[in-house]
PyMOL Python script that loads the backbone (N, CA, C, O; Angstrom):
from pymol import cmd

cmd.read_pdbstr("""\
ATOM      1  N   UNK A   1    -132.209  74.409-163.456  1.00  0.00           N
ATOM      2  CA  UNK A   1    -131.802  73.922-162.156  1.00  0.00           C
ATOM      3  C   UNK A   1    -131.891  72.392-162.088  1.00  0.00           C
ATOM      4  O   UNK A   1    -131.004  71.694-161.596  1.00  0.00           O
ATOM      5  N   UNK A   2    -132.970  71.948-162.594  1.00  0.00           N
ATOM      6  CA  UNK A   2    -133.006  70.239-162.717  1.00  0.00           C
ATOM      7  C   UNK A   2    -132.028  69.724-163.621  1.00  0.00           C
ATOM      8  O   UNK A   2    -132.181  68.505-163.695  1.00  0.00           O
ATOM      9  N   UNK A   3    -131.205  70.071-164.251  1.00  0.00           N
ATOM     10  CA  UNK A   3    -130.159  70.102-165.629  1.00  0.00           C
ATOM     11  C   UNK A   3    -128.883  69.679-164.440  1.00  0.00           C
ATOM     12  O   UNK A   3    -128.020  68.810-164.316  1.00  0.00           O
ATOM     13  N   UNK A   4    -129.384  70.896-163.684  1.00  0.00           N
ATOM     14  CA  UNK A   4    -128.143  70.716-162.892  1.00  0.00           C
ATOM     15  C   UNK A   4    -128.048  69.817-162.110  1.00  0.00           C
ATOM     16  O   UNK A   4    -127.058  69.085-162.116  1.00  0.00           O
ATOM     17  N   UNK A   5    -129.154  69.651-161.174  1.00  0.00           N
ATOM     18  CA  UNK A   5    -128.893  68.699-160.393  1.00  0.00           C
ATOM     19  C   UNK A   5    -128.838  66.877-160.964  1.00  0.00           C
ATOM     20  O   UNK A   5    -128.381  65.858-160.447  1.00  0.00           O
ATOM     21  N   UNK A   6    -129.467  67.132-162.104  1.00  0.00           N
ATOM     22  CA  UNK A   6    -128.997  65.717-162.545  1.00  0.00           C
ATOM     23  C   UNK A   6    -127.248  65.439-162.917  1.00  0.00           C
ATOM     24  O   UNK A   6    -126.607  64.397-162.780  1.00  0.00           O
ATOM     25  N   UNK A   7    -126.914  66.425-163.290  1.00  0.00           N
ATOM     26  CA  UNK A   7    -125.134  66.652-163.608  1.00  0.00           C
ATOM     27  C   UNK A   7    -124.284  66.150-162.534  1.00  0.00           C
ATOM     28  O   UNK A   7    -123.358  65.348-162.658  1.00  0.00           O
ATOM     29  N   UNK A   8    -124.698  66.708-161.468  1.00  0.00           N
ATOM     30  CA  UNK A   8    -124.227  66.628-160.230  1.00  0.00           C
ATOM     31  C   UNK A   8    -124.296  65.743-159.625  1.00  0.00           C
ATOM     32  O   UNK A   8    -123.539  65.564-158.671  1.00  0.00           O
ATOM     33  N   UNK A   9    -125.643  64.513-160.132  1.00  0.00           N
ATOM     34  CA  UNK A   9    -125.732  62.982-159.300  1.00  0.00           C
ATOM     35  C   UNK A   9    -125.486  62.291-160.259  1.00  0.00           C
ATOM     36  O   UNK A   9    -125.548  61.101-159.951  1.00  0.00           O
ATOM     37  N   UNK A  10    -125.141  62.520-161.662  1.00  0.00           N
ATOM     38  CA  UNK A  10    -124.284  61.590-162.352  1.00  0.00           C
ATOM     39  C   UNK A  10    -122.839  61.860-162.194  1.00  0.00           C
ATOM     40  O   UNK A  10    -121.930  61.125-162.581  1.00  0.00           O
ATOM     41  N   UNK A  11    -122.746  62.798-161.690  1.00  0.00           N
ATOM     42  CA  UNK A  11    -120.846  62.917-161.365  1.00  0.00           C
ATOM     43  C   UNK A  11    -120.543  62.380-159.849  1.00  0.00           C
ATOM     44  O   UNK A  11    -119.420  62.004-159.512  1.00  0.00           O
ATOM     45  N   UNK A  12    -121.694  62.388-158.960  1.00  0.00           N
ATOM     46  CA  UNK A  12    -121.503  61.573-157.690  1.00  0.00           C
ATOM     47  C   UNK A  12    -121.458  60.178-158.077  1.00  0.00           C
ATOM     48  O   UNK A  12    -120.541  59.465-157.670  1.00  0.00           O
ATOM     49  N   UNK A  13    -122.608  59.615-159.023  1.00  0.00           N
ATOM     50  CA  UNK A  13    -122.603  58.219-159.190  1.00  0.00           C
ATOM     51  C   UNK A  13    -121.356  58.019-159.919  1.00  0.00           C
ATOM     52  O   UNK A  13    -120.487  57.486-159.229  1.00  0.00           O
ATOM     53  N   UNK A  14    -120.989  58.319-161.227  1.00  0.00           N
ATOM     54  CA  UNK A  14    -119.835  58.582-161.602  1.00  0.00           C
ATOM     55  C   UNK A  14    -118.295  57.767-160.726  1.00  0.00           C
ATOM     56  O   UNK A  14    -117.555  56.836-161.044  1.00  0.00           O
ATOM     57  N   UNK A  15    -118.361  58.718-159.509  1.00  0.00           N
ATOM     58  CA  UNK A  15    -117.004  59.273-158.679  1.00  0.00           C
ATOM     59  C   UNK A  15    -117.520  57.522-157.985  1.00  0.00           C
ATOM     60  O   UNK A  15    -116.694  56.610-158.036  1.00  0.00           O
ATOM     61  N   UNK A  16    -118.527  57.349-157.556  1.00  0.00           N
ATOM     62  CA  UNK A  16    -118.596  56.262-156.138  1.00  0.00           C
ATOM     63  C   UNK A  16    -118.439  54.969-157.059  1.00  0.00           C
ATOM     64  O   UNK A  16    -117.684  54.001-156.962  1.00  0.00           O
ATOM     65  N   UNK A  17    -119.115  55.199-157.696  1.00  0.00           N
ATOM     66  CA  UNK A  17    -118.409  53.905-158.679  1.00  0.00           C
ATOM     67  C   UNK A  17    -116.878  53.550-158.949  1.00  0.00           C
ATOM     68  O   UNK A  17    -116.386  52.491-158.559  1.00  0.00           O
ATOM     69  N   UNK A  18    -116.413  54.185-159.406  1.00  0.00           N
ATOM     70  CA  UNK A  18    -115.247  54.156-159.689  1.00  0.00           C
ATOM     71  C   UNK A  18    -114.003  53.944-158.565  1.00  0.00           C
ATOM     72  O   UNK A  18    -113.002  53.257-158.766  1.00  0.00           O
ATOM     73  N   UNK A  19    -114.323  54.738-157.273  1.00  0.00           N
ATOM     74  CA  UNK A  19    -114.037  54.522-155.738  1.00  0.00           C
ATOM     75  C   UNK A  19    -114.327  53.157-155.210  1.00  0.00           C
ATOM     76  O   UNK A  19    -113.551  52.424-154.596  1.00  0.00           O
ATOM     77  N   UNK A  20    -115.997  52.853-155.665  1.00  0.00           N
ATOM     78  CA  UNK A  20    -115.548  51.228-155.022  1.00  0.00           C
ATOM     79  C   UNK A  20    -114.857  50.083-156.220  1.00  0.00           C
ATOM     80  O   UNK A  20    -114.288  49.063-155.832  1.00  0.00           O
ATOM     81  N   UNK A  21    -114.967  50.338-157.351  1.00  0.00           N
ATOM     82  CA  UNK A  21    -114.098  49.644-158.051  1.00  0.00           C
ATOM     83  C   UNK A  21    -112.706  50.004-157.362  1.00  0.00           C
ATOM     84  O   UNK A  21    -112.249  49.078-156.693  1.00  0.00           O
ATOM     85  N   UNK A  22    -112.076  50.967-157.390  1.00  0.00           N
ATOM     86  CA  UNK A  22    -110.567  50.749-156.346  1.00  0.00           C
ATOM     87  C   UNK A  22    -110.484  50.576-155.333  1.00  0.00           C
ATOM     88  O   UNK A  22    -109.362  50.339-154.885  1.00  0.00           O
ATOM     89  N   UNK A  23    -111.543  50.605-154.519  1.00  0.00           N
ATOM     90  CA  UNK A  23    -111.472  50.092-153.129  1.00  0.00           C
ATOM     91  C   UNK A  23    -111.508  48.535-153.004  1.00  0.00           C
ATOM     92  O   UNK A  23    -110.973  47.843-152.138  1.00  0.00           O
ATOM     93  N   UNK A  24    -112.063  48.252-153.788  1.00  0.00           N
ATOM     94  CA  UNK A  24    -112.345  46.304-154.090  1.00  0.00           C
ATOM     95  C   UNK A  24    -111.080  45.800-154.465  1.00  0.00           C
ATOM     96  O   UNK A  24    -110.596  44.863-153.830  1.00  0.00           O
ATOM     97  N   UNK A  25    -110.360  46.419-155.625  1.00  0.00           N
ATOM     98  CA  UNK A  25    -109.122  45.799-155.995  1.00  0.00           C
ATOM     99  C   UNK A  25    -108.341  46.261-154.638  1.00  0.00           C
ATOM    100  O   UNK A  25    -107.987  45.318-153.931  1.00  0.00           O
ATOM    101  N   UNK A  26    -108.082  47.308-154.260  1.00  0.00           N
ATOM    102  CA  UNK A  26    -107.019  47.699-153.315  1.00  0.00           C
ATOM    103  C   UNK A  26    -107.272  46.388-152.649  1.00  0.00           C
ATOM    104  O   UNK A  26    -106.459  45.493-152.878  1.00  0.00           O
ATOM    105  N   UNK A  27    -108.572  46.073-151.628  1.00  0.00           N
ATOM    106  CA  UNK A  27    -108.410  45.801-150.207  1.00  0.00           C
ATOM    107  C   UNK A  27    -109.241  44.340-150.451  1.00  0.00           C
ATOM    108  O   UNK A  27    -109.852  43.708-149.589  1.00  0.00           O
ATOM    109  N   UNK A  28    -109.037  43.895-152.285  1.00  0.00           N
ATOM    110  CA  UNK A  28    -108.805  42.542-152.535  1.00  0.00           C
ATOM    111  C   UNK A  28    -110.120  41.855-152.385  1.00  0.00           C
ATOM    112  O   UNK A  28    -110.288  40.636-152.417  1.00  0.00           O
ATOM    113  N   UNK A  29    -111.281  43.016-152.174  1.00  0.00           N
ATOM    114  CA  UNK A  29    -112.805  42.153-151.559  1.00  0.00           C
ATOM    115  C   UNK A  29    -113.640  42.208-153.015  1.00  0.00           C
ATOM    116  O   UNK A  29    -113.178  42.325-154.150  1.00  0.00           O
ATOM    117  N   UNK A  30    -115.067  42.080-152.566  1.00  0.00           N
ATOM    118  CA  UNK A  30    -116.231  42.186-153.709  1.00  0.00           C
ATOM    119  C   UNK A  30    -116.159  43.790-153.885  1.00  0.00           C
ATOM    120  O   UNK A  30    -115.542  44.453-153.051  1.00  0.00           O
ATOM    121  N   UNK A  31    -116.721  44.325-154.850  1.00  0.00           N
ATOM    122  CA  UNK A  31    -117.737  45.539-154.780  1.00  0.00           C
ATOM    123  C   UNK A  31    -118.767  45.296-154.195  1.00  0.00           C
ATOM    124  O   UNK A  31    -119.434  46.322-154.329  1.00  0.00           O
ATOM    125  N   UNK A  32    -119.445  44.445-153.511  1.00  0.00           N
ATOM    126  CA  UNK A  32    -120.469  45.120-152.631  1.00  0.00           C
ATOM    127  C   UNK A  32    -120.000  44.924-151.340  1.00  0.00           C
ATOM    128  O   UNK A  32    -120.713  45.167-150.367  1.00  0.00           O
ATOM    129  N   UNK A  33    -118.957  44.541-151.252  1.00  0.00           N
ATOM    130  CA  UNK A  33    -118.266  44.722-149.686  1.00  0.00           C
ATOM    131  C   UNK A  33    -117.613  46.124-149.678  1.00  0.00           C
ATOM    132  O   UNK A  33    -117.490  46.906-148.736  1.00  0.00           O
ATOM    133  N   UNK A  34    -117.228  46.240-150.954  1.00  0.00           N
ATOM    134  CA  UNK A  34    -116.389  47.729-150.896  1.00  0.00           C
ATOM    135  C   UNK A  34    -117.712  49.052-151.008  1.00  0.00           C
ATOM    136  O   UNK A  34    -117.486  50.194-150.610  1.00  0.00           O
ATOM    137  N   UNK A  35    -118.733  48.735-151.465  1.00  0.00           N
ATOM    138  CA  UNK A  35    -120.074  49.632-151.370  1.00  0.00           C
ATOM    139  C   UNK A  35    -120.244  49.421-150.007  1.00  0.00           C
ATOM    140  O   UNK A  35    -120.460  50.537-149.534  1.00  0.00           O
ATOM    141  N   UNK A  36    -120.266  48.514-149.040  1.00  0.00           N
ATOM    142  CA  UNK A  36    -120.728  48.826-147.895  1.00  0.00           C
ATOM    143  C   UNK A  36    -119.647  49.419-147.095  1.00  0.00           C
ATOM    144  O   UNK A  36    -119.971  50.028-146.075  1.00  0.00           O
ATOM    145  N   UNK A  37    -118.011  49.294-147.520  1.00  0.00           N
ATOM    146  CA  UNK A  37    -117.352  50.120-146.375  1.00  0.00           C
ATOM    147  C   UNK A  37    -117.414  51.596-147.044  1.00  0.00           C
ATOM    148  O   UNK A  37    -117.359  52.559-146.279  1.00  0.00           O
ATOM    149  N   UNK A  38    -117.518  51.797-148.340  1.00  0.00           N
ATOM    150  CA  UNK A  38    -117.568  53.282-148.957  1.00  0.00           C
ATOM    151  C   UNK A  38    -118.860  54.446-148.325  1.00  0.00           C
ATOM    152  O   UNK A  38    -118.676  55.643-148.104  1.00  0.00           O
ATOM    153  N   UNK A  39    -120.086  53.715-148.143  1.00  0.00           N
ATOM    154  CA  UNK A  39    -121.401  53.631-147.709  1.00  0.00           C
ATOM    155  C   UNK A  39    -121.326  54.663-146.452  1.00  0.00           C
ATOM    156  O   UNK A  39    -121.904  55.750-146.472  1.00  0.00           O
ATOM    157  N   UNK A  40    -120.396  54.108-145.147  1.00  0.00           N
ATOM    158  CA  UNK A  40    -120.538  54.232-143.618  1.00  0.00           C
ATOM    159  C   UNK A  40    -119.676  55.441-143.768  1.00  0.00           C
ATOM    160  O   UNK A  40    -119.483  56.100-142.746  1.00  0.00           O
ATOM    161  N   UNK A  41    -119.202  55.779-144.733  1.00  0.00           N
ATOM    162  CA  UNK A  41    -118.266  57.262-144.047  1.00  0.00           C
ATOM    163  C   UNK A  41    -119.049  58.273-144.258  1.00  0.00           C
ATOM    164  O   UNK A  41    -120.198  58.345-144.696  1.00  0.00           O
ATOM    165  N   UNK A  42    -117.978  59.384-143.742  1.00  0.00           N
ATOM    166  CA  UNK A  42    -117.720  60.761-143.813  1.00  0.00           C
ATOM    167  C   UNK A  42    -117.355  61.203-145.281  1.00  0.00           C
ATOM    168  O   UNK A  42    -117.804  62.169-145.897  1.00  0.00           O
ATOM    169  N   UNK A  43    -116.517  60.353-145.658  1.00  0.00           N
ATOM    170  CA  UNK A  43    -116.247  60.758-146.928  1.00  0.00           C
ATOM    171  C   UNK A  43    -117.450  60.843-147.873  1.00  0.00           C
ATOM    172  O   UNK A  43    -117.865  61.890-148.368  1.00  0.00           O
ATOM    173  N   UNK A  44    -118.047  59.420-148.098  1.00  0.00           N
ATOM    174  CA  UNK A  44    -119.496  58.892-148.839  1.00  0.00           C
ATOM    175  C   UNK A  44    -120.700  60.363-148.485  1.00  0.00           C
ATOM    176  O   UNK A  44    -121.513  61.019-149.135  1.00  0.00           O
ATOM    177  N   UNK A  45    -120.338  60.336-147.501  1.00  0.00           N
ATOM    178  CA  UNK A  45    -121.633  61.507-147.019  1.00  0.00           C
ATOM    179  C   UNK A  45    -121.278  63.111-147.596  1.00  0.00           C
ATOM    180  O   UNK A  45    -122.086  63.975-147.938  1.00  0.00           O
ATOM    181  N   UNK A  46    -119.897  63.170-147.575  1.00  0.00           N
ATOM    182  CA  UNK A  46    -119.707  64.872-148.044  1.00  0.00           C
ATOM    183  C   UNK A  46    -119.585  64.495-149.851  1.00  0.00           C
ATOM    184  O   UNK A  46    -119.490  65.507-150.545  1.00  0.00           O
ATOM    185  N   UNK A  47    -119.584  63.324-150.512  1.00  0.00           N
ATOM    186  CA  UNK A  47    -119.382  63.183-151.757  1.00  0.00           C
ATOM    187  C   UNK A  47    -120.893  63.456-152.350  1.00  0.00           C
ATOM    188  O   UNK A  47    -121.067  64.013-153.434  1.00  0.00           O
ATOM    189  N   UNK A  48    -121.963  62.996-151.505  1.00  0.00           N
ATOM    190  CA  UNK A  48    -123.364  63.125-151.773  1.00  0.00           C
ATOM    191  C   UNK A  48    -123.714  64.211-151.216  1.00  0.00           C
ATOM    192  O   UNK A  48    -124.931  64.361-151.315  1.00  0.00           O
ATOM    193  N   UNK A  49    -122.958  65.441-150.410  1.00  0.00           N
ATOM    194  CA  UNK A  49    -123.933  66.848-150.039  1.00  0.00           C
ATOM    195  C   UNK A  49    -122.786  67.637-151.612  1.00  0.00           C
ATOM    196  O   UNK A  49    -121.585  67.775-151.843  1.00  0.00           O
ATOM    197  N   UNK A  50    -123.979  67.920-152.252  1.00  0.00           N
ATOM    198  CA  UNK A  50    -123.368  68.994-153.206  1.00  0.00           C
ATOM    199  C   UNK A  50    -122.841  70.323-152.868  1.00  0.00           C
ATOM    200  O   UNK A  50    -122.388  71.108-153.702  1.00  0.00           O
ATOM    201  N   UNK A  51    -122.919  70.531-151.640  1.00  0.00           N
ATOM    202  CA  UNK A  51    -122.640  71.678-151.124  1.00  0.00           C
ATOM    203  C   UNK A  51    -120.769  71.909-151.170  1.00  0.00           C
ATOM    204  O   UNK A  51    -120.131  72.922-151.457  1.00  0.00           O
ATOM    205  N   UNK A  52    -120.357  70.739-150.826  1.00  0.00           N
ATOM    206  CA  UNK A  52    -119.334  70.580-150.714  1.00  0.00           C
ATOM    207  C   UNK A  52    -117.873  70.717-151.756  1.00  0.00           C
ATOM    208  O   UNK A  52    -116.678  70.999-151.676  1.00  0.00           O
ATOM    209  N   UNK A  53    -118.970  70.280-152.800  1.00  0.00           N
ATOM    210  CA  UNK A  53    -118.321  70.032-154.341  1.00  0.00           C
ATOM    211  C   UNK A  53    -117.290  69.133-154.544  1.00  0.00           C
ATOM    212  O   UNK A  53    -116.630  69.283-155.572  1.00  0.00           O
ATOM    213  N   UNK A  54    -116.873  67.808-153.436  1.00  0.00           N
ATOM    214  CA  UNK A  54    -116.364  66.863-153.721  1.00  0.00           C
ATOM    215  C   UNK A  54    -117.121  66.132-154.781  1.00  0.00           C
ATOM    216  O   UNK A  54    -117.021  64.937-154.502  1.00  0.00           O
ATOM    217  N   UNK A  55    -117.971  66.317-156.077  1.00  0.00           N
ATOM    218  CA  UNK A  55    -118.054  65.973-157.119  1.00  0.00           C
ATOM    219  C   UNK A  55    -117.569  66.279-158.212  1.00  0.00           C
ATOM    220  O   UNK A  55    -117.938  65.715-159.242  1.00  0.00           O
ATOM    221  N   UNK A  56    -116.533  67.352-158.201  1.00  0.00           N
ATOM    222  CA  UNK A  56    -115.495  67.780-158.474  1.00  0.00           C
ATOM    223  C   UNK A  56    -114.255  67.542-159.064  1.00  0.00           C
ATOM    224  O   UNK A  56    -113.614  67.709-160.102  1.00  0.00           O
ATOM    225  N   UNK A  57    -114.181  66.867-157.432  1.00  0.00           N
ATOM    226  CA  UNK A  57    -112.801  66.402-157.589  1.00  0.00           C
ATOM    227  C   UNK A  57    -112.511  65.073-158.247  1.00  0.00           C
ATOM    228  O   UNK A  57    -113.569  64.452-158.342  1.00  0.00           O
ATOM    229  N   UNK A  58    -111.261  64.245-158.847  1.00  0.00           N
ATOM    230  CA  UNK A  58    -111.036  62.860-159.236  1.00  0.00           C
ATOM    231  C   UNK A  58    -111.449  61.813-157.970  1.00  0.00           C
ATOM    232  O   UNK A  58    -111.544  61.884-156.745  1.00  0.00           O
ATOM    233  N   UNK A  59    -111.671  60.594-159.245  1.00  0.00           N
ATOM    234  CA  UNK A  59    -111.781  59.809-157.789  1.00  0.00           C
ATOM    235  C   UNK A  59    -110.310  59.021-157.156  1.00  0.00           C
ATOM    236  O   UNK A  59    -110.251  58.212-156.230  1.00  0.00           O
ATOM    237  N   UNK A  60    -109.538  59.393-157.736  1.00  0.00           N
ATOM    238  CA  UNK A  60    -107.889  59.435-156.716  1.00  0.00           C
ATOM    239  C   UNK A  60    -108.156  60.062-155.837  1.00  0.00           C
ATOM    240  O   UNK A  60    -107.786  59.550-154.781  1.00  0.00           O
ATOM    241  N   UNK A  61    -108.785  61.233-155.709  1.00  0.00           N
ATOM    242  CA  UNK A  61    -108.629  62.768-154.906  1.00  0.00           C
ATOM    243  C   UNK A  61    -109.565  61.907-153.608  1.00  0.00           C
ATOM    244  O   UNK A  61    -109.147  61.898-152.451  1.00  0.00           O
ATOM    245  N   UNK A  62    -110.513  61.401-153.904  1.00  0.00           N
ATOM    246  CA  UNK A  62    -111.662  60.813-152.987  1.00  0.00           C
ATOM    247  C   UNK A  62    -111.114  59.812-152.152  1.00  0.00           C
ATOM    248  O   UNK A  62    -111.319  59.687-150.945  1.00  0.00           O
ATOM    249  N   UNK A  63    -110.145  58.854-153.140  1.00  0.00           N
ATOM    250  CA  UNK A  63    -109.320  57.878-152.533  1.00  0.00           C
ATOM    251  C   UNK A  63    -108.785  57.963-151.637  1.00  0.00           C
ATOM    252  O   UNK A  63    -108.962  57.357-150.581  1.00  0.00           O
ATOM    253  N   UNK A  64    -107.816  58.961-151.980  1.00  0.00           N
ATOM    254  CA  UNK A  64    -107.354  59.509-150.834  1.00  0.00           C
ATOM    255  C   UNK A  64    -108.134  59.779-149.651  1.00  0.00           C
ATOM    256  O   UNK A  64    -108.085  58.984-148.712  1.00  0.00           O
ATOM    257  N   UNK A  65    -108.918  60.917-149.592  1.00  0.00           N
ATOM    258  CA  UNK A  65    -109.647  61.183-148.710  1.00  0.00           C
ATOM    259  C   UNK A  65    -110.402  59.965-147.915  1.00  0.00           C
ATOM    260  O   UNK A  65    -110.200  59.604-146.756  1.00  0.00           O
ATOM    261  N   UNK A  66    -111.030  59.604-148.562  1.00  0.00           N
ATOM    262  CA  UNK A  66    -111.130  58.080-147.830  1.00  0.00           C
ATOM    263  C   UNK A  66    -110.333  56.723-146.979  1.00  0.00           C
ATOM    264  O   UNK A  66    -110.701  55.942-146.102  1.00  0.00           O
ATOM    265  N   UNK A  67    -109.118  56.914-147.720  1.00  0.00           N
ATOM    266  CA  UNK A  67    -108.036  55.745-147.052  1.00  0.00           C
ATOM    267  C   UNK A  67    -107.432  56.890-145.657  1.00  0.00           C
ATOM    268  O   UNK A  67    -106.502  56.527-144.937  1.00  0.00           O
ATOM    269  N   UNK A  68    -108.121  58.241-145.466  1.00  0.00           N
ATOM    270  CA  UNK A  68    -107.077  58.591-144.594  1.00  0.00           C
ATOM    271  C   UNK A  68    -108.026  58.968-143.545  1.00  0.00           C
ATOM    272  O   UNK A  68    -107.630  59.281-142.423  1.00  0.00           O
ATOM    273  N   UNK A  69    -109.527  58.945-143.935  1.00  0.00           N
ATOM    274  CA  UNK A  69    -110.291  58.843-142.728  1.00  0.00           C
ATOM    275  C   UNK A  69    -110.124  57.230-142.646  1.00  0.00           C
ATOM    276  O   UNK A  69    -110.091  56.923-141.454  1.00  0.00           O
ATOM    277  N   UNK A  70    -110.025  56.267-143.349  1.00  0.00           N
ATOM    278  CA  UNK A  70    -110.178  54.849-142.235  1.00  0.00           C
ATOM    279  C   UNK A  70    -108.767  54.960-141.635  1.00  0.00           C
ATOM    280  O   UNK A  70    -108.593  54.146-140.729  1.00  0.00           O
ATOM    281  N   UNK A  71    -108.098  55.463-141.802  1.00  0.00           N
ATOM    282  CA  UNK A  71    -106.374  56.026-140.792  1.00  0.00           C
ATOM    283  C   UNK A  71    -106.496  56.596-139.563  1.00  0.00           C
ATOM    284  O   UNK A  71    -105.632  56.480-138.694  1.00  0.00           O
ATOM    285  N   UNK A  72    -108.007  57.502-139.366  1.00  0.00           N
ATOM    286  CA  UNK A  72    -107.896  58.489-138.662  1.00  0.00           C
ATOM    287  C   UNK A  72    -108.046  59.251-138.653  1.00  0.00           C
ATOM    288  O   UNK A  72    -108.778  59.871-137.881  1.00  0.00           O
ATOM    289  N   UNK A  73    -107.274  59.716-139.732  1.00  0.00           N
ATOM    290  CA  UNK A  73    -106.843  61.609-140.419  1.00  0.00           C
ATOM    291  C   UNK A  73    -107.862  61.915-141.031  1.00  0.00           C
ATOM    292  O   UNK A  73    -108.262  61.983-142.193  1.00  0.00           O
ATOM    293  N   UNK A  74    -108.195  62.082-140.060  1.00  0.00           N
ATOM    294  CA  UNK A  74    -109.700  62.771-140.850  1.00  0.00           C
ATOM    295  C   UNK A  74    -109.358  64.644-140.765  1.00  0.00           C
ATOM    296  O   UNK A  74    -109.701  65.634-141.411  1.00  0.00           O
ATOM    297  N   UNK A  75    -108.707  64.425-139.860  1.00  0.00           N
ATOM    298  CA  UNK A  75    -108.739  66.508-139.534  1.00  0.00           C
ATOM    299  C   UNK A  75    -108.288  67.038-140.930  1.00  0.00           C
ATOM    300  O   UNK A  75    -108.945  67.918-141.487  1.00  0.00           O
ATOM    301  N   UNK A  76    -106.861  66.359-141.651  1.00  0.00           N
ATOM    302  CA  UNK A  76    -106.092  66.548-142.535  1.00  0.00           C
ATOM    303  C   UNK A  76    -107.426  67.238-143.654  1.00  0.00           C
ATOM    304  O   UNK A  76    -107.341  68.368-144.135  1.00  0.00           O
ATOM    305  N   UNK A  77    -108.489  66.380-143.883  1.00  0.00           N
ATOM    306  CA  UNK A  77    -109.783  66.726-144.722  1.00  0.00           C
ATOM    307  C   UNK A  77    -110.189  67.919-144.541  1.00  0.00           C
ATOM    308  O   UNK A  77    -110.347  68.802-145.383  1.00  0.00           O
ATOM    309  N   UNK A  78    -110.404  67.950-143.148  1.00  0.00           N
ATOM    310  CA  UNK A  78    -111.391  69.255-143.082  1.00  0.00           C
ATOM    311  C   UNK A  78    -110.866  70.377-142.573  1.00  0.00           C
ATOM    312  O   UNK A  78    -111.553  71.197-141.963  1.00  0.00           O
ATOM    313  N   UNK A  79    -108.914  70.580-142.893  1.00  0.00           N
ATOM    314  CA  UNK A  79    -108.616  71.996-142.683  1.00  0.00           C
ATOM    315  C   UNK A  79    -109.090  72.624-144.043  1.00  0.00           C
ATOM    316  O   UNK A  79    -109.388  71.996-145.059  1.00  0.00           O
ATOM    317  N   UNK A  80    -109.104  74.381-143.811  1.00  0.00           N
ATOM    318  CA  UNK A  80    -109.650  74.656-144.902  1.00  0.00           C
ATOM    319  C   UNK A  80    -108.588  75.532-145.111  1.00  0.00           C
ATOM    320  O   UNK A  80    -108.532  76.197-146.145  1.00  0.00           O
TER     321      UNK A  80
END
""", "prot")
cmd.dss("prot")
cmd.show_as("cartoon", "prot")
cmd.util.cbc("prot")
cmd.orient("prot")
């Protein structure tokens, strides 16, 4: 079980890394400006509950999900 859960927070650290590296180039700032807007979401928060298994997914897939809650669209996320 500890096997696992280390798997699972190197594929979160993994994913958020890589998210604020494209969030920095996208929106042209630092990485630690893009760690602090990645930080305040909804998205950031369901990427860190394993329950969810957005560790999973690519971090395009996250991208997404992220550029469309700062849109708004957040519902679009959480139909199931």
């Amino acid at each position: 079980m500890i096997e696992e859960k280390k798997s699972i927070e190197l594929c979160q650290d993994i994913l958020a890394t890589r998210v604020v590296q494209m969030i920095a180039e996208h929106d042209n700032i630092t990485q630690t400006e893009a760690i602090r807007k990645l930080m305040i979401t909804q998205t950031y928060g369901l990427l860190l509950d394993p329950g969810s298994y957005l560790h999973l997914e690519s971090a395009e897939y996250i991208l997404d999900m992220y550029a469309a809650e700062q849109r708004g669209d957040w519902e679009h996320w959480t139909e199931v």
